[in-house]
C-alpha positions in Angstrom: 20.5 -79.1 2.6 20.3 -82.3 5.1 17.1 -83.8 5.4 16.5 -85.8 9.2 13.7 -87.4 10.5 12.0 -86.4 13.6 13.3 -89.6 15.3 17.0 -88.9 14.3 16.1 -85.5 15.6 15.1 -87.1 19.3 17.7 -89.6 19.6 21.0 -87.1 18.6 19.5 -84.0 19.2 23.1 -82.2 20.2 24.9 -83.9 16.9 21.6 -82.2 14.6 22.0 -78.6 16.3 25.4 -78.5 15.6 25.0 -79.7 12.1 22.3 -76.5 11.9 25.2 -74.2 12.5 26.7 -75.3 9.1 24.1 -76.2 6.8 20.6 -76.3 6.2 18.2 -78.8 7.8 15.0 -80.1 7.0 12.9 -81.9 9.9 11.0 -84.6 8.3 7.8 -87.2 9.6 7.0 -90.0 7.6 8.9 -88.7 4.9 7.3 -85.1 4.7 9.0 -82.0 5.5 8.0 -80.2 8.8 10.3 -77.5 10.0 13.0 -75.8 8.3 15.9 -74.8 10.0 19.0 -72.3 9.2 22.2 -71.2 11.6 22.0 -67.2 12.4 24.6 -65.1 13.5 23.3 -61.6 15.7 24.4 -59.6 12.9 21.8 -61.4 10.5 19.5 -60.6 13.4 17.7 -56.7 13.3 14.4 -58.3 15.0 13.6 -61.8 16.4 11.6 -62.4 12.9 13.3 -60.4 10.5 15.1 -63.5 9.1 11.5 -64.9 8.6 9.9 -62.1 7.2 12.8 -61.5 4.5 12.3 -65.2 3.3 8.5 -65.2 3.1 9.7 -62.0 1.1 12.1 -64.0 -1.3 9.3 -66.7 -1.5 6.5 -64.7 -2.9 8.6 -62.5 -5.2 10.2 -66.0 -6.9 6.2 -67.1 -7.3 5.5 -63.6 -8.8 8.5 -63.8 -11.2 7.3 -67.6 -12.1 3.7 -65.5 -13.0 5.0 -63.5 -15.3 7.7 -65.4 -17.4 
């Protein structure tokens, strides 16, 4: 995961999208996280939020999990 500022973002904005095809990428202000960003392929794609959705998914199962151990 690659963590870039907001201004690294606006200055080299093609050299950050193509790093998003390969890795993970946190947009960052002042040192806090904003946006997270992933590379898709179509295949990963069955709706324009299904990506979304299955990680908000992922999220709250790993809290429910942390609730009961």
């Amino acid at each position: 995961m690659r963590f870039v500022s907001v201004r690294e973002l606006n200055t080299k904005p093609k050299e950050i999208w193509s790093i998003v095809k390969d890795e993970e990428v946190v947009i960052t202000s002042n040192g806090k996280p904003l946006p997270f960003f992933q590379g898709l392929r179509k295949r990963h794609l069955k709706g324009p939020s299904a990506p979304v959705r299955r990680s908000r998914a992922l999220i709250a199962l790993e809290e429910m999990q942390k609730k009961v151990s």
